[in-house]
N, C-alpha and C positions, 0 to 999 in steps of 0.2 A: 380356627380363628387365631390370630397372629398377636401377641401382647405386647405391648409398645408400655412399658413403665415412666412416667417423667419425675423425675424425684428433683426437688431444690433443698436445699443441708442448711439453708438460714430459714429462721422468722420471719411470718409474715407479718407478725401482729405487734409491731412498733406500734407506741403512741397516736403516732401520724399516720396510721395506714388501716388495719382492723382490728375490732375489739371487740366482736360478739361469731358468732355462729351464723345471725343472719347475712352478715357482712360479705361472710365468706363465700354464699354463694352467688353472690351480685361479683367477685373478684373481675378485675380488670385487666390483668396482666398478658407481655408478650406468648406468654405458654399457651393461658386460656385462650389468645386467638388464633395462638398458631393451629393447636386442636381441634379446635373450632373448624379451622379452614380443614385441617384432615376428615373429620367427619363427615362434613360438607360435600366431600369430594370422592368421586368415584371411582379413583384408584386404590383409594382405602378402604372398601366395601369387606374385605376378608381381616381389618385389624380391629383391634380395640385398645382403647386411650384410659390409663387412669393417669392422675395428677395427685401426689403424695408429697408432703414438704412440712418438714416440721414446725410447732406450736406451743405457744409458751401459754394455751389457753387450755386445752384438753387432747385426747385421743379423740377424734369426730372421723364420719364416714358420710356422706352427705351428696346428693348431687345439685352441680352447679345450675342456675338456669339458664344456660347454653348445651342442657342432659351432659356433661363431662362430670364421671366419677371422682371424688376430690377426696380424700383419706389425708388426715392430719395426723403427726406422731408427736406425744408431748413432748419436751425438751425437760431431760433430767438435771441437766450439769450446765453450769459455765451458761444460761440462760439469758445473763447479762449482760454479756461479751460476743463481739464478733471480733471473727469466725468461730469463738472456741465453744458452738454448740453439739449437743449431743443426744441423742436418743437411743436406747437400749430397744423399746418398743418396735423403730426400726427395724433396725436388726433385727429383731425374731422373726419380725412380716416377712422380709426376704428370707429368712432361713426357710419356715416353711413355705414359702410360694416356691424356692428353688426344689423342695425336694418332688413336687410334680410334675412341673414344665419348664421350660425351655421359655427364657423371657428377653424380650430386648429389656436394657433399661439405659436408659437415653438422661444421662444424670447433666444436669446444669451446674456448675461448680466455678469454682475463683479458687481460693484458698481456705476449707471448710475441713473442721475436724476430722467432723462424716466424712467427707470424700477418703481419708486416709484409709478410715476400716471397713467401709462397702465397697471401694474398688479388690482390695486380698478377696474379700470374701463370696463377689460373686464370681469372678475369677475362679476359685478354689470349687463352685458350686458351676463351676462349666455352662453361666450363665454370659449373652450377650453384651456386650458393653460399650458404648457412644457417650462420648465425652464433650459435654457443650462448653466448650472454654470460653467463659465471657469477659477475657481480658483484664488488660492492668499489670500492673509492674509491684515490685517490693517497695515497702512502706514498713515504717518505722512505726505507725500505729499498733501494730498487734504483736510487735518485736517481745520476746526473741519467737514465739512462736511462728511469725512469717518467716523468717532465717531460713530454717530446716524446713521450710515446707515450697519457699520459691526455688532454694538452690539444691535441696537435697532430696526430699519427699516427691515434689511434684516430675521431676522429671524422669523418675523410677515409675510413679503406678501410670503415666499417661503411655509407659510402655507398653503397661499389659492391658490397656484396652482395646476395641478393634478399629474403629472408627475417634476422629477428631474432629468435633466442629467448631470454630472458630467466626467469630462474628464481624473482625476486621482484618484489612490485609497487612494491617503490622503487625496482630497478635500470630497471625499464621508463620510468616519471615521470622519472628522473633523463636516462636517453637521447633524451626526449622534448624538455623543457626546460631540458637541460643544453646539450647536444647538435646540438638541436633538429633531429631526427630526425622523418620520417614517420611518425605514428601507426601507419599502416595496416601496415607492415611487420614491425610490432612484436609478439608473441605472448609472454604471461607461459603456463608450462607448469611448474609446480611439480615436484619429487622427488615421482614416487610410492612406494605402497605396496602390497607384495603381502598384502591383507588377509584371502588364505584361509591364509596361513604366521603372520604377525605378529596372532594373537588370543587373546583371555584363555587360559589353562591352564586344565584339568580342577582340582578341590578336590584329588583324591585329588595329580596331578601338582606341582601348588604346594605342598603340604604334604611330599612326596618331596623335593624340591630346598632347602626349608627348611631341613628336616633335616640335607641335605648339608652348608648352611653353617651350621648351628649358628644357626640362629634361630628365636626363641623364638614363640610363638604371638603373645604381646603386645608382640611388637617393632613399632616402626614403622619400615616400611624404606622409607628416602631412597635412590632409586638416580641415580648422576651414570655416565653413558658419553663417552667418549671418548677423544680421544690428550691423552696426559698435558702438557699445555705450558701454560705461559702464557697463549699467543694462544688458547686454548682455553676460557681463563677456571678450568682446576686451582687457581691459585694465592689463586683466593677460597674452597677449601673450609676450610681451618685457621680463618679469622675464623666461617664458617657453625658449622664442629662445637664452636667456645669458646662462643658463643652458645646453641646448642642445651642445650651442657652447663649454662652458667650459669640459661637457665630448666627446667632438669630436665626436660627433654622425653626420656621413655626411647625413645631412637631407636635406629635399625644402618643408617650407613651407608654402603653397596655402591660400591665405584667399580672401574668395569669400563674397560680400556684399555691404553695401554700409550704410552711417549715418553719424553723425554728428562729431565721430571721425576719420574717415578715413586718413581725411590728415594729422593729426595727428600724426597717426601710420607709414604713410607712409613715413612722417620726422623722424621717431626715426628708421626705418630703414633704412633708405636711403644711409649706407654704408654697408649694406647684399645685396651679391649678392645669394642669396638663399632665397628669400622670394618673392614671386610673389602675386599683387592684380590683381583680375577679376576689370574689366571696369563697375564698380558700381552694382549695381543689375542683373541680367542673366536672361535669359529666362529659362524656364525647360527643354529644351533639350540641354545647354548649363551646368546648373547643372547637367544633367545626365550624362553626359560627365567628368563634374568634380571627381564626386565621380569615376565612372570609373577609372580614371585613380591615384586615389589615393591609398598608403597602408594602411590607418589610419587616422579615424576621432575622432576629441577633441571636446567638446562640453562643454566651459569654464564658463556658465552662473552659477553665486554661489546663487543667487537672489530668494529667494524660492517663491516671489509675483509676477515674472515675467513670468511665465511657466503652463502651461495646460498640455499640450500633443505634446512637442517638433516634430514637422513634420520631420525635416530636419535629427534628430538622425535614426527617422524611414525609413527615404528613402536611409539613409546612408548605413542601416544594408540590406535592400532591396538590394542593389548595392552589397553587400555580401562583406560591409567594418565591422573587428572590431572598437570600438567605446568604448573612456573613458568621464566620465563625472561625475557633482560631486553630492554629496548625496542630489538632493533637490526633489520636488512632479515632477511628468511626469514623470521625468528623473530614477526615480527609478524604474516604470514599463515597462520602453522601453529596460532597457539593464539588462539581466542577467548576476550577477556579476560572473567572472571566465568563463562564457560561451561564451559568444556574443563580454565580453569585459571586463571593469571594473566599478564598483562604487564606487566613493573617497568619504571619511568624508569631511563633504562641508569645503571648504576656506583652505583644506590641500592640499594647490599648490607641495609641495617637495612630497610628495607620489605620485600623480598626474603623476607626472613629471619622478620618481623612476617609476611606472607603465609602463611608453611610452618607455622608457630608454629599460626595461626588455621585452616587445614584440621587440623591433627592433633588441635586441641580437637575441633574441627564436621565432628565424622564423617558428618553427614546430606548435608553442604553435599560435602565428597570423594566421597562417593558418589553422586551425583546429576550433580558434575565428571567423575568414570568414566565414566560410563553415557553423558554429554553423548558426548566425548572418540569412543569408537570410532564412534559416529555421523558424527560430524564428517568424521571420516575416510572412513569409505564412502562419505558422500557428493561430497566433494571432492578426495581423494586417493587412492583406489583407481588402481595403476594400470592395471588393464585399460581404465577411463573415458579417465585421458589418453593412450590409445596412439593412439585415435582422432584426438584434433586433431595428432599428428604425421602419423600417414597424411595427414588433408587437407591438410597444410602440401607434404609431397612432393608429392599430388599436383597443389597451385596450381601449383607452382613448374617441376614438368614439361610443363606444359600452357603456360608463360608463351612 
């Protein structure tokens, strides 16, 4: 049997995300369903998956209920701060797992302490190594220690791994000729999407959920999902809905999510009767639902360090919603511009908005963007399609 390790070097257990033991195993994350789909699937019959990533709750050992093994390492140090977490507990797990076998270990990383002292050491321990780099640039937030880890640190241990996975094609160009990193090492492998879950609703099912929120037949519904923040790009929806208002576009709308501005926003609209919030975070069959019953997804994040491979644009278009959103990495290769939807010059909120303005005129041109949009998707985002270039990725890398 073949060991496929996935380790994440941050916290899960933010405020806003889990806070018990039960939590953990209901987790929802791009990992959990990438494995999910590995399991799933019959090329993977000779591997096995665990899911390790440190915890600012305890050491736990636990299985998910999708059966995926999930092992938490406490966080000793710098608990408070990201990236500058750390685990000893780690490290020992690897030391002893390396002195038996021979393991892939398929780490998901940015700019994480950890990633500094488990890349030497499995390395040194003649252990496999795939680097999921999920993008972004240097930032002055975690300065000086981003400094010596974008320009100095990270481009030394991405040498000594075997394999690069990369989630957009400007994080891959940028590792390339930034970097100047091996091509060939390099693999761009988008977020998929499970596209027999995330697809249009029944008539009769859209018109039920309408109802629910009180929207009208001739509403047009703008839906925005995410965590409510800043970095998120929330705080351009107040200039989008004055806009909308002042050209009397009879719109609703939808913002599904949940963060640290929420109530926030939910004060500055608080005399629009045409904007509805979801009850914080949703479950996935309640987002399904969402997009369902929307005519048009925004996807306001301007933030080019925030974004990989935006899920939520791709399950958007899945749903067989057009979708605008602004010129940053992920977001350029999920929506094709004039096809599926639009792509704005980043922080040009009045084009943006001139964009939304001119599909809700040109119903013909939105519907035609729909129809484009789920296509798109199947054809290139389905994730049953990319499970396969991970299989050949393991099995180059075992064979090397």
């Amino acid at each position: 049997m073949k060991k496929v390790n996935f380790v994440l070097f941050h916290s899960f257990e933010r405020n806003w995300f889990v806070k018990s033991k039960e939590e953990l195993k209901k987790l929802n994350t791009h990992i959990i369903k990438l494995i999910t789909e590995f399991k799933n699937n019959s090329l993977f019959q000779n591997y096995d998956f665990e899911f390790k990533f440190l915890s600012i709750i305890n050491n736990y050992k636990l299985n998910h209920e999708n059966n995926i093994l999930l092992k938490t390492y406490k966080v000793n140090i710098f608990k408070k701060l990201i990236p500058l977490e750390f685990s000893f507990s780690l490290l020992k797990e690897i030391t002893k797992i390396s002195k038996k076998v021979q393991n892939i270990w398929h780490l998901n990383t940015y700019y994480y302490l950890m990633f500094d002292f488990v890349v030497p050491l499995l390395k040194f321990k003649k252990q496999k190594i795939i680097a999921h780099h999920r993008g972004g640039g240097f930032t002055w937030k975690s300065s000086p220690y981003t400094f010596f880890q974008y320009y100095l640190i990270l481009p030394f241990l991405l040498r000594l791994v075997d394999k690069i996975i990369v989630q957009n094609t400007y994080e891959r160009d940028r590792l390339i000729n930034f970097y100047k990193l091996n091509k060939n090492k390099i693999y761009w492998i988008p977020n998929g999407v499970d596209t027999d879950f995330f697809k249009p609703l029944t008539q009769i099912k859209k018109n039920e959920f309408r109802n629910k929120l009180n929207i009208r037949k001739e509403d047009f519904v703008i839906l925005w999902v995410g965590r409510i923040e800043k970095s998120k790009g929330a705080n351009i929806l107040p200039l989008l809905v004055s806009e909308l208002t002042k050209n009397k576009i009879n719109f609703k709308l939808v913002i599904v999510g949940d963060g640290p501005e929420r109530n926030k926003l939910i004060f500055t609209f608080e005399n629009f009767n045409n904007i509805h919030f979801s009850n914080g975070q949703v479950s996935k069959k309640e987002l399904k639902n969402y997009f369902g019953i929307a005519d048009l997804f925004i996807h306001t994040n301007t933030n080019k360090n925030y974004e990989g491979s935006p899920n939520v644009i791709l399950e958007a278009q899945a749903s067989s919603l057009a979708a605008i959103g602004f010129d940053i990495p992920g977001v350029q290769d999920s929506i094709v511009n004039g096809k599926t939807g639009y792509i704005i010059r980043n922080k040009n909120y009045f084009d943006f908005i001139k964009k939304l303005i001119y599909l809700y005129n040109e119903k013909n041109v939105l519907k035609s963007m729909k129809e484009n949009s789920r296509t798109h998707i199947l054809k290139n985002f389905n994730i049953r399609k990319l499970v396969k270039k991970y299989y050949d990725i393991y099995e180059e890398v075992y064979e090397k």
